[in-house]
C-alpha positions as CSV (number, residue, x, y, z in Angstrom):
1,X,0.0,0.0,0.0
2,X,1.1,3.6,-0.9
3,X,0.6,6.6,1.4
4,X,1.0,10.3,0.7
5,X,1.3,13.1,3.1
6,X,2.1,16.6,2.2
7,X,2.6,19.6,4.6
8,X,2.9,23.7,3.8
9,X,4.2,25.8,6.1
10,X,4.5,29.3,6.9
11,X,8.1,30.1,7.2
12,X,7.6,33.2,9.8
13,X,5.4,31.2,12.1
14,X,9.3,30.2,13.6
15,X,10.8,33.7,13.4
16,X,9.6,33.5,17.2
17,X,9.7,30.0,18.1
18,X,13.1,29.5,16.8
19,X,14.3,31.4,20.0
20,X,11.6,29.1,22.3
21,X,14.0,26.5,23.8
22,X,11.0,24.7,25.3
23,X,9.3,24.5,22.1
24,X,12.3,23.1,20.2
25,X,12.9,20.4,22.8
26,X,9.3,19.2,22.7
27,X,9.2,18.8,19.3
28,X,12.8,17.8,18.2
29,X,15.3,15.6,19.7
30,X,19.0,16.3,20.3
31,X,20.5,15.2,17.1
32,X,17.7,17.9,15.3
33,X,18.5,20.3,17.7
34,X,22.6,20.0,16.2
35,X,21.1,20.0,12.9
36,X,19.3,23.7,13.7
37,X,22.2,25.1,15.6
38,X,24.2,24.4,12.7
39,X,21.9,26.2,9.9
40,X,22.4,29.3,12.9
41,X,18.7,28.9,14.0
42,X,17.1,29.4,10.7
43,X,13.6,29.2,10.6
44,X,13.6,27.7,7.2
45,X,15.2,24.8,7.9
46,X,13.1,24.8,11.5
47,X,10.0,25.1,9.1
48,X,11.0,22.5,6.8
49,X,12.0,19.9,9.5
50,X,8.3,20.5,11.4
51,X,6.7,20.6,7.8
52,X,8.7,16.9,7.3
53,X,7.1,15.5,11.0
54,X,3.8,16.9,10.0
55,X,3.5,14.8,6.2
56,X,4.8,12.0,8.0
57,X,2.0,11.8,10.2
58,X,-0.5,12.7,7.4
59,X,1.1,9.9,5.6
60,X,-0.2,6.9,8.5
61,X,-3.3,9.3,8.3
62,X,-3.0,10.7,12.4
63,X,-2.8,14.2,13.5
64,X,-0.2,16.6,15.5
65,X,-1.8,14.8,19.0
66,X,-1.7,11.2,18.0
67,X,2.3,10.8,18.9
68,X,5.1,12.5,20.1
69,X,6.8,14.4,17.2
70,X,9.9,13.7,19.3
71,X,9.4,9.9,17.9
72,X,9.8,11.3,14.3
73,X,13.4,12.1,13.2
74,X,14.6,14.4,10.7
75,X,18.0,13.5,9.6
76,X,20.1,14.9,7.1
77,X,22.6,12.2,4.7
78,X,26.3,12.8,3.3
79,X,24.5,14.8,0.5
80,X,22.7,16.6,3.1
81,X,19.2,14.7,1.7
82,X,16.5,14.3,4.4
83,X,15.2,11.2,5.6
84,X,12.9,9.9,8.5
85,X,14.2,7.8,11.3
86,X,11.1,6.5,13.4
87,X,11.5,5.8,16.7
88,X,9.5,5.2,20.0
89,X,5.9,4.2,19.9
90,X,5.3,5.1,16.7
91,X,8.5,2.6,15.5
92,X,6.4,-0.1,17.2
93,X,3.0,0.8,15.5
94,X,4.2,0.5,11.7
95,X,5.9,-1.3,9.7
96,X,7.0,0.7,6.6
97,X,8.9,-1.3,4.3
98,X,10.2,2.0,2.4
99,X,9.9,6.1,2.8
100,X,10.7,8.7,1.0
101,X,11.0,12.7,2.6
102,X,11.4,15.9,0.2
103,X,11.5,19.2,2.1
104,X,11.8,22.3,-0.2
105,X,11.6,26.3,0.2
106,X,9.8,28.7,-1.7
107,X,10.0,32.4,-0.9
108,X,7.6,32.5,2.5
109,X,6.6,28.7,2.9
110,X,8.5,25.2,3.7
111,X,7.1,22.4,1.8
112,X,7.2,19.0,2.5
113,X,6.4,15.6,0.8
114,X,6.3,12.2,2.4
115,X,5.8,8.8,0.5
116,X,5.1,5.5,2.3
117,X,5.1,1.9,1.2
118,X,3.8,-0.6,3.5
């Protein structure tokens, strides 16, 4: 079976929250947090890495409440090319034989694209 989620954000919705350390920690984990730091807090890649938790869970059809975005990692590869690590709950719940993450940028909005195979 093949599922689609797809997420736009509002870059400036993180001009603020970028600064919120309590907000980053509840919704990414410490390896996302190096990630940000590195990109000097910018709120497009903050945008991009929430729009990329967000199509994921539109993907397995459940909303922002269902599970801890903590349980949903955005990492980055050699080519700096996202990709989803599950962990947690959620890692018990499905079994996803493939996935596929795209995360783009467009003037005032973070797009992102997930593709699941299960």
């Amino acid at each position: 079976m093949i599922s689609n989620g797809i997420d736009l954000i509002k870059i400036s919705r993180f001009d603020k929250l970028k600064d919120n350390k309590s907000f980053l920690n509840k919704v990414f984990n410490k390896s996302e947090i190096k990630y940000i730091e590195k990109s000097n807090y910018s709120s497009n890649t903050i945008a991009g890495m929430y729009a990329g938790k967000e199509a994921f869970l539109k993907a397995i059809k459940c909303g922002i409440n269902d599970y801890s975005l903590l349980d949903i990692e955005i990492l980055h590869d050699n080519n700096n090319a996202p990709f989803i690590k599950l962990n947690g709950q959620i890692k018990k719940t499905y079994q996803i034989n493939n996935m596929s993450l795209s995360i783009s940028h467009d003037g005032d909005y973070a797009i992102s694209i997930v593709t699941l195979i299960k």
